[in-house]
N, C-alpha and C positions, 0 to 999 in steps of 0.2 A: 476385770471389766474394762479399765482407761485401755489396760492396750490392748484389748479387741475390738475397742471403737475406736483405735488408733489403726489397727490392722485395716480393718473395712473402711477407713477414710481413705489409707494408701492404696489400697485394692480399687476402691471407688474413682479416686485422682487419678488412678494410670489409666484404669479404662474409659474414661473421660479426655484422659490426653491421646490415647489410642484411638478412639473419635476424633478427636478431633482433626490429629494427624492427617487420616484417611481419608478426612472430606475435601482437607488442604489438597490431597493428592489426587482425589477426583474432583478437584473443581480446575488445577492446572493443568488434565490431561485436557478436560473440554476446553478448557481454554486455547491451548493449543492446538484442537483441533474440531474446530466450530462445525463443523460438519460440510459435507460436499455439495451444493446448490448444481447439480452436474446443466451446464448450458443445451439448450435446445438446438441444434442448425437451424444456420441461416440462410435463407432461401440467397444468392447474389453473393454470398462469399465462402471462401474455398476451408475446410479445414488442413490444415498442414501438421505437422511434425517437428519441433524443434528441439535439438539438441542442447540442452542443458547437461549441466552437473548435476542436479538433482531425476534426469531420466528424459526421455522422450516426451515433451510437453506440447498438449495439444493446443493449437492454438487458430484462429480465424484471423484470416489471410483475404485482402482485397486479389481477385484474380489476377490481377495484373503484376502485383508483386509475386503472387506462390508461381509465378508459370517467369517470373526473371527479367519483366519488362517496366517496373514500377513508374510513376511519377519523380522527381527529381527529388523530392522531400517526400520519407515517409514517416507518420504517426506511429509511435509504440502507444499502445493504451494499457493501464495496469490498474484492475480493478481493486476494492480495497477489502477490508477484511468482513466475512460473510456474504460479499457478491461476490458474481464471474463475470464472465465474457458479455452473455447475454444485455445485461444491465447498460453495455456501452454501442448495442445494436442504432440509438437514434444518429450517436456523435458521428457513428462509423459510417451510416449514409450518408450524413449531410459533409460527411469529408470529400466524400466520393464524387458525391456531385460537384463540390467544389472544386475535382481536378485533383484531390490526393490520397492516397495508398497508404493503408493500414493494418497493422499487426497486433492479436490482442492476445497475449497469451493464459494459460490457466494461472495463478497465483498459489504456491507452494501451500498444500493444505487443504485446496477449495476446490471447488468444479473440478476439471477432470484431471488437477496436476498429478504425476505419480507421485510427489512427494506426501507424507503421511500429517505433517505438522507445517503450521506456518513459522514464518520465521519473526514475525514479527518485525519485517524490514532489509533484514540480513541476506533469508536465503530470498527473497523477494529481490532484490538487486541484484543479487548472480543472475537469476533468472531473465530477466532483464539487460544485464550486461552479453549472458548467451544471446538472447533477440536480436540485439543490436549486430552483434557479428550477422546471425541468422539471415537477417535484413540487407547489411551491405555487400552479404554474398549471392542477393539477389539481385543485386543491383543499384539498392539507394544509395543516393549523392549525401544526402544530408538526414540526420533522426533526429525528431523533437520527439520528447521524454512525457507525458502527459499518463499523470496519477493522482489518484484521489484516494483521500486518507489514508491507509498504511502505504498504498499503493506509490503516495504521494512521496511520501518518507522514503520507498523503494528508489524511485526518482531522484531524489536527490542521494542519495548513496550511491546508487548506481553511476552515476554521474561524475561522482570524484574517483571511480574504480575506472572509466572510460572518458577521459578528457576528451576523445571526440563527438562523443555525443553536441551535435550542434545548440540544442538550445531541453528548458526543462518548463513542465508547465504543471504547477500542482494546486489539489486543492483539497481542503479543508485538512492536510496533513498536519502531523507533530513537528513541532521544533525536535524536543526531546522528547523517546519513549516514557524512561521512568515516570515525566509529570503527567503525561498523558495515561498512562497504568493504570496512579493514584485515581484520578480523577475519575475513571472505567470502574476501577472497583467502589467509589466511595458512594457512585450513582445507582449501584446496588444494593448497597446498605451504608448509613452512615459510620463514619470510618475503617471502615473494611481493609482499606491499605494498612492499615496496625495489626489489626488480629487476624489476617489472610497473609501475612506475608510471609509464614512456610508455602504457598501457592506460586511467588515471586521467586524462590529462593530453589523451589523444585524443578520449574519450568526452567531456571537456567542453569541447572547442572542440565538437565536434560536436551536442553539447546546447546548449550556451551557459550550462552553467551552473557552480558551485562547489561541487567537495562539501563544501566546509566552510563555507558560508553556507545547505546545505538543514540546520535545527535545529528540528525539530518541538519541540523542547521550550522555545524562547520562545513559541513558538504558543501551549502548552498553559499557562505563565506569564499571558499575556494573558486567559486566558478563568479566571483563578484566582476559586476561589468560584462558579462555574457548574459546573450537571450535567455530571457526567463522569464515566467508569470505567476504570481500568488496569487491566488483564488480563492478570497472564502465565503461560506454561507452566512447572510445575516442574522440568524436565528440557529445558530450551531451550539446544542447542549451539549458535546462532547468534545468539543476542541476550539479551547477557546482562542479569539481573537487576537491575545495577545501571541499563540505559537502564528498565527499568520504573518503578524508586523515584525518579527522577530527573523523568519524565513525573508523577508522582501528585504528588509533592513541590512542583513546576512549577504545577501544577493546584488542589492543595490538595485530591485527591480519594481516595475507597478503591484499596486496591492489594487485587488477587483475583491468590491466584496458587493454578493447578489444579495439587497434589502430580502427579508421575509425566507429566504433558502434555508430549511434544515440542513442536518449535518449530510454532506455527500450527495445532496441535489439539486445544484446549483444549475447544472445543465438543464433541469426539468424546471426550473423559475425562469430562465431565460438563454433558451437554445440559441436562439439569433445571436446574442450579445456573445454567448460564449463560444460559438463559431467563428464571428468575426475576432474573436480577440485570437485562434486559432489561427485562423487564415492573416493574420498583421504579424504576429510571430512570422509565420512561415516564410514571409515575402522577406522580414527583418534578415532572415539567415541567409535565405539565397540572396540580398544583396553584398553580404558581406563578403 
């Protein structure tokens, strides 16, 4: 009798660990790949074509750059994880009228990039770093880097990949992915980064990568003394304040943090303010 209630316990346990395995493994597929938010056209700006490593990425182009005549400075804009394009439609007029050309491409994983999964940072900087070529083969003199939350992190990695990218402007991004994870899974359930972390361990065989070797914030150490802007939201439950002061710190640059902005809406708290801090950047590089 002990060992057939010894049998049906081990029979019981494994399929127990077989559950729970396979939730791990479907909860890191979704995670990696949050689904496609595919962007609307924009009435006034052009869709283009870029050549990446990860495929032909579509992307919204001010006319004046896609046709090879840009403004002197142009904006890469890199939206963050579960937006696209769309999302950066206010920044990307009020650039415009200010006299500067803008490039915003799909984000590995999201809207209409061909890539399948996001990178979490990684392949979001290739992408990125493709732009940039993309951009000064149309003509731009100078590229400011402008990212918000992974998008932001993409920024600053891309950044140490492309020493000439002129100047980087992020906001509400991670210092470090791995704390930034914990903190994504723990807000789902309490302690979830413990007992989820076959989820951590499957995503990155599957990426091939470490989350604790993606550190936007050497990135942003490396580029210390160059243009740059830290931006974060005053009321940001997902990334806290301290990965902001830690990026500026890193950097050696202004920390802007918008009172009352959720996580990644800083520009919708205050457009004005975050224009001009765009347009002060921009004038910073072309002086230099």
């Amino acid at each position: 009798m002990a060992r057939k209630r010894g049998r049906r316990l081990l029979i019981g346990l494994s399929i127990a660990l077989a559950i729970y395995l396979a939730a791990c493994i479907y909860l890191a597929n979704a995670f990696m790949k949050p689904g496609h938010f595919v962007s609307h056209p924009l009435p006034g700006l052009t869709e283009v074509s870029v050549p990446t490593r990860g495929g032909p990425t579509p992307s919204f182009a001010t006319p004046a750059l896609a046709s090879g005549h840009p403004s002197k400075t142009v904006f890469i804009l890199a939206h963050g994880y579960h937006g696209n394009r769309e999302g950066w439609a206010p920044i990307i007029f009020d650039l415009k009228r200010a006299g500067y050309d803008s490039l915003t491409p799909s984000m590995p994983g999201q809207d209409a990039s061909p890539e399948g999964r996001v990178g979490f940072g990684v392949s979001e900087a290739r992408t990125l770093v493709d732009s940039v070529k993309w951009a000064r083969e149309h003509g731009a003199k100078h590229i400011i880097l402008v990212g918000v939350s992974m998008g932001g992190a993409a920024a600053w990695l891309a950044s140490e990949q492309d020493p000439t990218i002129d100047a980087v402007v992020t906001e509400c991004a991670y210092a470090r992915f791995d704390e930034a994870m914990d903190r994504w899974f723990d807000r789902k359930l309490p302690y979830a980064h413990i007992y989820l972390r076959p989820v951590v361990w499957y995503a990155a065989v599957v990426e091939g990568i470490s989350p604790g070797k993606i550190r936007p914030v050497d990135a942003a150490a490396k580029r210390r003394g160059k243009p740059a802007l830290v931006i974060q939201a005053g009321d940001d439950a997902l990334i806290p304040a301290t990965h902001a002061k830690q990026l500026a710190d890193a950097a050696g640059c202004e920390l802007w943090t918008v009172p009352g902005a959720p996580h990644a809406q800083c520009s919708a708290y205050d457009e004005r303010g975050y224009i001009a801090r765009l347009v002060q950047i921009s004038r910073r590089v072309e002086q230099n």
